[in-house]
Structure formats: structure tokens, C-alpha cells
C-alpha positions in Angstrom: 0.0 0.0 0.0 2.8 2.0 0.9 4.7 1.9 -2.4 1.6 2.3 -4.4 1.1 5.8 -2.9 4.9 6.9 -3.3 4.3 5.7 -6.8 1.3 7.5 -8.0 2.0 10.0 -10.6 0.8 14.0 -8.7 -1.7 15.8 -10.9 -2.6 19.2 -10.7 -2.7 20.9 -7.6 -5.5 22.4 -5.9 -3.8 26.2 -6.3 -3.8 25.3 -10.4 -7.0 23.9 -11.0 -8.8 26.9 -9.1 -6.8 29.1 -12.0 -7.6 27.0 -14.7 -11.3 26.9 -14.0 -11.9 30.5 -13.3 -10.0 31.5 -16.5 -12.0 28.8 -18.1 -14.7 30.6 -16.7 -13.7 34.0 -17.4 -12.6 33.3 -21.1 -15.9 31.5 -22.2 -17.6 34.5 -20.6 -15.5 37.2 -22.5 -15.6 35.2 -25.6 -19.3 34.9 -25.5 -19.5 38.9 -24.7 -16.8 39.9 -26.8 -18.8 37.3 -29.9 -22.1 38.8 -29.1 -20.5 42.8 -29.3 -19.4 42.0 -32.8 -22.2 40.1 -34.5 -24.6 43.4 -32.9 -21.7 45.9 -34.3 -21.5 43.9 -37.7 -26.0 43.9 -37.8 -26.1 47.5 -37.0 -23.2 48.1 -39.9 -25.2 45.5 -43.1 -28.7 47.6 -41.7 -26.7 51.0 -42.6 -25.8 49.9 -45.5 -28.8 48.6 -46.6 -30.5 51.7 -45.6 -27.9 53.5 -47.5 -28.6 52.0 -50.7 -32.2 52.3 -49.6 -31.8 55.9 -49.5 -30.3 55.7 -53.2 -34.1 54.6 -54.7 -35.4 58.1 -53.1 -32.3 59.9 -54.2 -32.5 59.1 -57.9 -36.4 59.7 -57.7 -35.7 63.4 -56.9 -33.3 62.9 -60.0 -36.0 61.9 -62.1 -38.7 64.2 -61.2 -35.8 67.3 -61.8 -35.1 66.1 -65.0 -39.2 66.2 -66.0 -39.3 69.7 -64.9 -36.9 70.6 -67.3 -36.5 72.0 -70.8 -34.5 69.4 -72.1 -35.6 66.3 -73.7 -36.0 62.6 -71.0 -34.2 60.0 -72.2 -33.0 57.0 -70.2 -29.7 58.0 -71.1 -29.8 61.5 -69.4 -31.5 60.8 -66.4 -28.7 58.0 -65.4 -26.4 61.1 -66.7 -27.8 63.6 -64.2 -27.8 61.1 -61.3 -24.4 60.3 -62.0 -23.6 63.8 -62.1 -25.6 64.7 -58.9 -25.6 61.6 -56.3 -21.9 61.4 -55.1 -21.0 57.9 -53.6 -19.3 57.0 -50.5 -16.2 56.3 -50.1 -16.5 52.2 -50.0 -19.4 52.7 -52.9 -19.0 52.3 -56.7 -21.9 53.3 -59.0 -22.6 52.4 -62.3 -25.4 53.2 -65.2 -26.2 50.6 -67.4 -28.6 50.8 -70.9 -30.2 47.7 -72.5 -27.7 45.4 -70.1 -24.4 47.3 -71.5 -22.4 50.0 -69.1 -22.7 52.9 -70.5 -22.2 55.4 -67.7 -19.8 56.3 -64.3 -19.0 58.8 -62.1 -16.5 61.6 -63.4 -14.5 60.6 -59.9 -12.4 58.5 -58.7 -13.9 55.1 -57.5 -12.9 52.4 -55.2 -13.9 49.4 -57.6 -15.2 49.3 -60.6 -18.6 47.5 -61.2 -18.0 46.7 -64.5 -14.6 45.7 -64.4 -15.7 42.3 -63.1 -17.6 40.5 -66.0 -19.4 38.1 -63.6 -20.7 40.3 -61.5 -21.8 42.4 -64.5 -23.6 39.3 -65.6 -25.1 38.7 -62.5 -26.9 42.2 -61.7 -28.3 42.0 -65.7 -29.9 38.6 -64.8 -31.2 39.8 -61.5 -32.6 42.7 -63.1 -36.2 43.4 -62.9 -37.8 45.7 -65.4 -40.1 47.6 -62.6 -38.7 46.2 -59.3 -35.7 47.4 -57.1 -33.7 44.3 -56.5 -30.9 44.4 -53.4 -28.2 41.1 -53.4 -25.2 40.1 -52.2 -21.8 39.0 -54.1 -18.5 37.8 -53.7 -16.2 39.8 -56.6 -12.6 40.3 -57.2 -13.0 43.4 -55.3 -14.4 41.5 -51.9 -18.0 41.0 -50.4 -20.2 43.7 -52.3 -23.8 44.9 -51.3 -25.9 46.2 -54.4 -28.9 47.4 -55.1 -30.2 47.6 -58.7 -32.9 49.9 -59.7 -34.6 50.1 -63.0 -34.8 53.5 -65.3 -37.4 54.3 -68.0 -38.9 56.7 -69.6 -42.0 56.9 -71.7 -41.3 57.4 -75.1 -38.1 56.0 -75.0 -37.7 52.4 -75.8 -34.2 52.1 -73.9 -33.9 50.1 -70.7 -31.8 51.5 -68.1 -30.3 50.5 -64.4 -28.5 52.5 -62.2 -26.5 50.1 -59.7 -24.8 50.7 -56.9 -22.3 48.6 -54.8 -20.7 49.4 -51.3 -17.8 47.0 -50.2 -18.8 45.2 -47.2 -15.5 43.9 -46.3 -14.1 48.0 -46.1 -17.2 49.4 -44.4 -16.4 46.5 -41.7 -13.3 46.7 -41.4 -13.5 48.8 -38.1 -15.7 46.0 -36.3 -13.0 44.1 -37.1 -10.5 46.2 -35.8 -12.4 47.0 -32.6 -13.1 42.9 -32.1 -9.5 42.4 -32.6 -8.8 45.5 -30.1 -11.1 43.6 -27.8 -9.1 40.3 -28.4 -5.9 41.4 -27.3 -7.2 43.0 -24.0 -9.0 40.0 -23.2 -5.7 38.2 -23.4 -4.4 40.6 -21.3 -7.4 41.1 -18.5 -7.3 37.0 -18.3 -3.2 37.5 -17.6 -4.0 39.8 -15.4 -6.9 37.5 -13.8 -4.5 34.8 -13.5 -2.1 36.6 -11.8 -4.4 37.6 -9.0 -6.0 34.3 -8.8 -2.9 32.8 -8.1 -1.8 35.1 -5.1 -5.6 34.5 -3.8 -5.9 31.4 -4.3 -2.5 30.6 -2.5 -3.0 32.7 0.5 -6.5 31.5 0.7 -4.7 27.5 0.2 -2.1 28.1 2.4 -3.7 26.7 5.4 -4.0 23.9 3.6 -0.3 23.6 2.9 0.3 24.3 6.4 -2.4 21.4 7.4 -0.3 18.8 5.0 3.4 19.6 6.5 1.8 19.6 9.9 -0.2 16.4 9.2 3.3 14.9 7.6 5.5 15.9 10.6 3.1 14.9 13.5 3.7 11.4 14.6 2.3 9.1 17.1 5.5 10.6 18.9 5.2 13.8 18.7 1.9 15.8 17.9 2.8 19.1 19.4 2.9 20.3 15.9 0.1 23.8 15.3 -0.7 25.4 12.4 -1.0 29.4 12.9 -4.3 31.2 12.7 -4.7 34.0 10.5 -8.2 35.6 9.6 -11.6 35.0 10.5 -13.1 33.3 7.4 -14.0 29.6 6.5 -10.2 27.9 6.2 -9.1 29.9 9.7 -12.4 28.0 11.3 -10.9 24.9 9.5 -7.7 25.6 10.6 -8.6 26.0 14.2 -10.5 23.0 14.1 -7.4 20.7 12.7 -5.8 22.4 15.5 -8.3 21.0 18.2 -8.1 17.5 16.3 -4.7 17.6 16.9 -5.5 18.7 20.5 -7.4 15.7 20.8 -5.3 13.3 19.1 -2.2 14.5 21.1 -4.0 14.3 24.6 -5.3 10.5 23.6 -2.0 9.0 22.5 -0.4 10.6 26.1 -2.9 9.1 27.9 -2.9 6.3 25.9 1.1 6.0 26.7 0.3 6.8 30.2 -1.7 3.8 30.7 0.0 1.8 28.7 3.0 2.4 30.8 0.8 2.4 34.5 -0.5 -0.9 33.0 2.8 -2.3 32.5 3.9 -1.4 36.3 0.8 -2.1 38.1 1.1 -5.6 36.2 4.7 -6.0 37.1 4.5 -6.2 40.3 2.1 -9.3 41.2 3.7 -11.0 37.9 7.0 -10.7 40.1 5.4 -11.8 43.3 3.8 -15.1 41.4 7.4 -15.5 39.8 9.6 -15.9 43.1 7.0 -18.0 45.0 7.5 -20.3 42.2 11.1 -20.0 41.8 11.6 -21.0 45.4 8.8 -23.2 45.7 9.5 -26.8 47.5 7.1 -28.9 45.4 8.1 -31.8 47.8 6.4 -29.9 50.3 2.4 -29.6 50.7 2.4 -26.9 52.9 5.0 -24.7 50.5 2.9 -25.6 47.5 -0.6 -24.5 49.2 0.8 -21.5 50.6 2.1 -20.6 47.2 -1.2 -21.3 44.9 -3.0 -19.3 47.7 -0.8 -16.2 47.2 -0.4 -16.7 42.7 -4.8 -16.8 43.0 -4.5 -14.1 45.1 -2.4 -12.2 42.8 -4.0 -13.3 40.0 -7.5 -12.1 41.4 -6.0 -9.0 42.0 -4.9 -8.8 38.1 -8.3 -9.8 37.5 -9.7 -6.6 38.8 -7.1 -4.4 37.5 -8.0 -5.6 34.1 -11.3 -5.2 34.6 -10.8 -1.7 35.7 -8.7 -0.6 32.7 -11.3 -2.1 30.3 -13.9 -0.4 32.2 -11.6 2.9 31.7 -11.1 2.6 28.3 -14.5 2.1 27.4 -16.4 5.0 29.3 -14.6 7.0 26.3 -17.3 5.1 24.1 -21.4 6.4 23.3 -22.7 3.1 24.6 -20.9 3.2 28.1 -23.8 4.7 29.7 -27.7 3.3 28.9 -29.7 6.2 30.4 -33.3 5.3 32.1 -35.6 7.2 33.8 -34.6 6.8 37.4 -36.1 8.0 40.9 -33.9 9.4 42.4 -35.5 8.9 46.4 -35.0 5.3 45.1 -31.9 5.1 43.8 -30.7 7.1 47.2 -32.4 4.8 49.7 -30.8 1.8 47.5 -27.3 3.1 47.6 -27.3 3.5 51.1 -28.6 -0.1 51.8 -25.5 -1.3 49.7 -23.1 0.9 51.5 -23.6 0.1 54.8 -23.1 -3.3 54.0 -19.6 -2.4 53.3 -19.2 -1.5 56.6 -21.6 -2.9 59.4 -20.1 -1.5 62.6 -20.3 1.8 61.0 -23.2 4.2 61.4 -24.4 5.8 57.7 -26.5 8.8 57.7 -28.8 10.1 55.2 -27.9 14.0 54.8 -30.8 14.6 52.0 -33.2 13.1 49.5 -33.4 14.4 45.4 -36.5 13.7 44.9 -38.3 13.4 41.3 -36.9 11.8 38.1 -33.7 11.8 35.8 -32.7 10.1 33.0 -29.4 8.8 34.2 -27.5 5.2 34.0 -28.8 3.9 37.6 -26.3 1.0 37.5 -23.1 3.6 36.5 -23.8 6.0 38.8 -24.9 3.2 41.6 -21.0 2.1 41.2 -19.2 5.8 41.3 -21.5 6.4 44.4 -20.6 3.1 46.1 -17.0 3.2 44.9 -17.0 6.6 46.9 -18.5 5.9 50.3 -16.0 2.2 50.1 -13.2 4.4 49.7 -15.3 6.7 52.7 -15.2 3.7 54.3 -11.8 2.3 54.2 -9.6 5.5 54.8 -11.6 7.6 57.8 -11.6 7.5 60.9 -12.9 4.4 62.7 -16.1 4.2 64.6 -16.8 7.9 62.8 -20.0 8.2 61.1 -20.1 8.6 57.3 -23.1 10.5 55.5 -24.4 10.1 52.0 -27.0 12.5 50.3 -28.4 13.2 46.9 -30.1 17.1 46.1 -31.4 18.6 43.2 -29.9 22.0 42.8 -30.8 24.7 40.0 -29.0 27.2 38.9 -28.3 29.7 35.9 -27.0 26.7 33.7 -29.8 24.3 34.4 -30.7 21.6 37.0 -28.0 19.5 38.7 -28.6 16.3 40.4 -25.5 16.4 43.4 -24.7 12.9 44.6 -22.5 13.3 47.9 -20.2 11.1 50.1 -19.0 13.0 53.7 -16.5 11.2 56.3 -15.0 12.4 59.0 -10.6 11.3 59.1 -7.3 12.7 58.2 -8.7 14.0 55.3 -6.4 14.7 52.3 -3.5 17.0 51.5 -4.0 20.1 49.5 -0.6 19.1 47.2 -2.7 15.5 46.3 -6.2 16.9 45.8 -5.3 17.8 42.1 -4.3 14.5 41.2 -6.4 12.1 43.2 -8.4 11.6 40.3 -5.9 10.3 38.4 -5.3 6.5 37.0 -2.9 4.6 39.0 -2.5 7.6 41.6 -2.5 6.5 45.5 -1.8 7.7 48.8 0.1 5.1 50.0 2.3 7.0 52.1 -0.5 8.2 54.1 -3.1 5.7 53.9 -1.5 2.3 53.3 -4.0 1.4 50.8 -3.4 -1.5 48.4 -6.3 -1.3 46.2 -5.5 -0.6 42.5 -5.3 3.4 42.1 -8.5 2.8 39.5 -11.3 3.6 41.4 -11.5 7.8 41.4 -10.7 7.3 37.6 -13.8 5.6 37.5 -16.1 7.8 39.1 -14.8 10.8 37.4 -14.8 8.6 33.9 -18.6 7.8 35.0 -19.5 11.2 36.2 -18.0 12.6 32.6 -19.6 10.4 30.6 -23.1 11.7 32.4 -21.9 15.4 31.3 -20.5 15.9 34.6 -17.7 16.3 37.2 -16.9 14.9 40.6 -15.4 17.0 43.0 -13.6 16.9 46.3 -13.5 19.2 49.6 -11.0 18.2 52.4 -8.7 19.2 54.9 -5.9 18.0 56.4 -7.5 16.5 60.1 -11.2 17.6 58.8 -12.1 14.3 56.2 -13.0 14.9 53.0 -16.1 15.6 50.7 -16.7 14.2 47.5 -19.4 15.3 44.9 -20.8 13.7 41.9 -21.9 17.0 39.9 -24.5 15.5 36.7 -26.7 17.9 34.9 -30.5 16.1 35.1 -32.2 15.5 31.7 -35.7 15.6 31.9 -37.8 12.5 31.9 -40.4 12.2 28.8 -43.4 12.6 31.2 -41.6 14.9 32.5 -41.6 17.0 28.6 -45.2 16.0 28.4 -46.2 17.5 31.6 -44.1 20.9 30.9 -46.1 21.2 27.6 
């Protein structure tokens, strides 16, 4: 698996893909713009000069009627003179006068293109002639892409047939849409280089989180995951980043403790391993009394394991969602029953009943049954004999919400302020001042069961004063509890 990842071929990275889809993006768009501009410039240009030659028809009919008014004799031939002498054509425009199909007549000035030097074309206009019609067309010539319209001349009285074309070049009059589309070309090129650019320093500021996530993902080790990446911002990747950072948080706190109990485990196991070892070393088999005395001390020991290991699976699975099965519990109940079992634990002993919760909670009766008993044993064990230990449960509310407090008071030597902050720790005793020999487990426990409720235990002592500890649980409401509140 490992060499197939170190073998796969890198594609494009994140950074270059971004820039290639938003000038994708950008160029499609401009293209689409700049194609759209040009076809409306190059419609607006064919309509001018179709309304140019248009305006031609009317010209050469205020030609006409001039040349009625006047003394001179109408032919064909002099009214195709006079408008060749009066209607001036544009500068991309040829005009020519044609009688019975043959030129005959053209502008004294100096013209673009000559109609008639192009004997197709010449051949064209006379077949699409019409004797009373004006007929417009299109051609491609030797002088390039020509617009024409040809419009019949007659006269009554005179039997010659006359038509007065004209032609503008379409590829001249266009040639400045095409000059302003090729204008447009060149700074598209150079908006998308600019585009580019600027997507490029975004998109790697914006990615560099990510870069920072991917060194810090590849130096972090099971060893060391101290590693951070810095915080910059207050958009979408800083949230991300400060959530990686958390991960790592996480990650880093459960591989220490998972190294801490891995390395408690291996002590705490040591010991009776070494213990069972010896007694077997320097055990007499010839002798009954040697080998009883040493299977009594390895089950012993081996009981003792037993619990430990049942402990540290306990431990390790109050981190799970199904350690705790939450019921709804009453809570006089579940008081009355805990102090039953715990003055078992201690007969001679008198147990007093501080206070009553009273009410429902949704709570795991049999979890918090064992943090409460596991608190007045150790109540039990390590005051004061012949003192009298109290137990209690209370609802208390306050600006957060409702709290269920679960209580265990003795009276004894009580514990030092330098050990308070890590009683609750796995593996942590007070041997020096309490001679206990139980496993260190069973504070981790309650704290483990009171977490896993959403809560905390607590502890109050003083040196020569015993000691107070509190099981701290928020109380969910029951759902009869929902239905009556509605």
C-alpha cells in the first residue's frame, strides 16, 4: 500500500486547478461577450448599409422628377447622366449606369472598384434585373464582399432600358468592427493575464492553510503531535484551521494518555507478575504446605490482576457512546438503595442520610450506583474508625440548568491540598498516608462515569477535617416529565 502511494503520478494541484477553472470561466464568458458585441456591431453596420442603398431609390427619384421639370428632352440615357452627375457615392461605394444590359455610364470621380470591371458580376446584376422592381443582393467579386442594389430606369417614349446600380464593399465598411473585435481580443488576453495573476496570489493565501495542514499532518507522529498550524483571519479555512488544531489537541492528549496507561498498565502488572514468579522460583514442590501456601498467594495475585484488568477495560470504554444506557430513574429510590448497599460495606459503622433528590432523571442507575458506592467504600476504608459517614443526593438549580449532586461526607485525616489535584488520576495512590493497596482505579472511575453523564466529581478536604466528595451531573428531563411541561 505504501509503495503504491509513493508511486502515484501528482496531478494538478488544488492552487492550479482553481486558475484553470476560473480562467475557463472568465474566457468562455468574455468570448461569449466579446462574440455577441461584434455580431450586434456587424448587424447595426449591413442595416446602414442597406438603408444607404435604400436611400439611393429616393435619391434618384428626386433625380428623375428634376429632370421632368426641365426643358431638355427625357431619355433614359440623361436621367442615369444627371444622377451620376448629382448623387456622389461614399467612399467604399461604386456606381454604375447601365442601358439595354451594356455600361454605358460612371462617375467623373475616382472610384474604389469598378462595377464593370468584373464581368461576372456584370452578368449577374443583368440577370437579376427586374424591369419595374428594385432588386438588393449580395456578391463575392474580385474586389471582396459587395452589397448592391439595382434599380430600373425608364422613360415613356423612349424604348431604352436603363439601371443605375450601386455597390458598397462590405469587407471596407467593416473593417473597423473588425478592428475594434481584434482591439477587444488582445485585451481580453491581457485582463485574463491579469486575472490569473491575481487568482494565483488569492488562491494561495487562501490555500495556504491547507499547505500548512499537510506539512503539519506529515510531521506529527504518534510521537510527537505538538505540531500547530498558525491562525490567521476569521473566514471559512481559519475556522478549519482551528479545528485541525483541536483535532490535533485531541489526538495528542489521547496517545499521552494512551502512553500513560500503557506504561501504568505495565507497572501495576509488574509487580504481582514478580510476586507469582519468586513463590515459584523457590517453591518446595516436595512440600504440601510450600505448594498451598504458594497457589494461595499466585490466586490471590492473579485475582488481584483480574480486577485491574477489569478496571482498565472499564476505563477505556467509558470514552465510548454506549458506556452509559440512560433510564428514567427515581432518584429517592436510587438514594435509599445506595445507602442499603453501602452500609453493607461497613456494618459497625453508622451511615447517615444527609438529604433526598426527589423526582426523576434520565441517568444510567447502575453507572452512577458504582461511582457512588465506589466513593463511600473508599469513605469507608480510609476515615476515621467508629466515625460516622453520610451520603445524600439534592437537586440543585441554577443559571446553567438543573443539577442532580450525589454526595459522600467522612470524618478522618482527610487529604493534603498538594494530592487533591491528582487524586483523580489512574494509578494515583496515597500510599504513604493511607496504606492502601487497592488498584489506584477507582477515582478514575467515578470521574470517567461522572464525565460520561456530562458531569464532574469533586472533592473538599482538609488536612484532620475528612474529605467531601461530589458527583456533579446535569439532570435530563424524563419524557413525562416533557409532556407535563407542555
Amino acid at each position: 500500500m505504501i509503495g503504491r502511494d509513493t508511486g502515484r503520478r501528482r496531478g494538478f494541484s488544488v492552487r492550479s486547478r482553481i486558475i484553470v477553472a476560473i480562467l475557463a470561466a472568465t474566457a468562455i464568458g468574455l468570448a461569449a461577450s466579446g462574440t455577441a458585441s461584434y455580431l450586434v456591431q456587424r448587424q447595426r453596420v449591413l442595416a446602414s448599409v442597406d438603408e444607404q442603398l435604400l436611400q439611393t431609390v429616393v435619391e434618384l427619384k428626386a433625380v428623375a422628377s428634376e429632370a421632368d421639370s426641365s426643358t431638355t428632352p427625357d431619355t433614359v440615357e440623361t436621367i442615369l447622366r444627371a444622377a451620376m452627375q448629382q448623387l456622389v457615392p461614399s467612399p467604399d461605394e461604386s456606381v454604375l449606369g447601365l442601358i439595354d444590359g451594356s455600361p454605358a455610364l460612371i462617375p467623373s470621380i475616382s472610384l474604389p472598384f469598378r462595377i464593370d470591371a468584373d464581368p461576372l458580376l456584370l452578368k449577374r446584376i443583368t440577370t437579376e434585373a427586374h424591369p419595374t422592381s428594385v432588386v438588393m443582393g449580395t456578391a463575392h467579386s474580385e474586389a471582396g464582399t459587395l452589397r448592391y442594389i439595382i434599380i430600373p430606369v425608364s422613360f415613356d417614349g423612349d424604348p431604352h432600358e436603363g439601371l443605375y446600380v450601386a455597390a458598397i464593399n462590405l469587407d471596407a465598411v467593416l473593417t473597423d468592427v473588425l478592428d475594434s473585435f481584434g482591439t477587444f481580443l488582445v485585451v481580453a488576453l491581457i485582463a485574463l493575464l491579469l486575472i490569473g495573476l491575481v487568482v494565483w496570489l488569492v488562491a494561495g493565501r487562501l490555500l495556504r492553510p491547507i499547505r500548512l495542514l499537510r506539512r503539519a499532518a506529515a510531521e506529527n507522529t504518534a510521537m510527537n503531535l505538538s505540531g500547530r498550524i498558525p491562525v490567521t483571519g476569521r473566514d471559512d479555512l481559519s475556522e478549519l484551521t482551528e479545528t485541525i488544531n483541536r483535532m490535533f489537541e485531541r489526538l495528542e492528549e489521547a496517545f499521552s494518555s494512551q502512553r500513560r496507561l500503557i506504561d501504568d498498565v505495565g507497572h501495576e502488572l509488574k509487580t504481582p507478575i514478580t510476586i507469582i514468579r519468586g513463590h515459584l522460583e523457590l517453591l518446595d514442590s516436595e512440600k504440601r504446605d510450600d505448594v498451598d501456601a504458594v497457589k494461595a498467594l499466585a490466586i490471590d495475585e492473579l485475582d488481584r490482576m483480574s480486577v485491574l484488568v477489569s478496571q482498565i477495560s472499564l476505563l477505556a470504554e467509558s470514552g465510548t457512546p454506549q458506556f452509559i444506557d440512560r433510564h428514567e430513574t427515581d432518584l429517592d429510590a436510587l438514594t435509599s438503595a445506595v445507602v442499603t448497599k453501602a452500609s453493607a460495606l461497613d456494618p459497625a459503622r453508622e451511615w447517615v442520610v444527609e438529604s433526598r433528590a426527589t423526582g426523576t432523571a434520565l441517568v444510567d442507575t447502575g453507572r452512577l450506583t458504582q461511582a457512588w458506592l465506589q466513593l463511600a467504600g473508599n469513605a469507608a476504608k480510609y476515615s476515621t474508625e467508629g466515625t460516622t459517614i453520610s451520603l445524600g443526593s439534592k437537586r440543585e438549580t441554577i443559571r446553567t440548568g438543573e443539577w442532580l449532586l450525589l454526595f459522600v461526607r467522612d470524618v478522618g485525616p482527610g487529604i493534603p491540598v498538594d494530592a487533591q489535584g491528582e487524586i483523580f488520576e489512574r494509578f494515583h495512590r496515597l500510599e504513604a498516608s493511607r496504606g492502601s493497596d487497592g488498584s489506584g482505579l477507582g477515582l478514575a472511575i467515578v470521574s470517567a462515569i461522572a464525565a460520561a453523564h456530562g458531569g464532574t466529581v469533586t472533592l473538599a478536604s482538609a488536612e484532620g477535617e475528612g474529605s467531601l466528595f461530589t458527583i456533579r451531573i446535569p439532570i435530563e428531563p424524563s419524557p413525562q416529565e416533557d409532556e407535563d411541561g407542555q
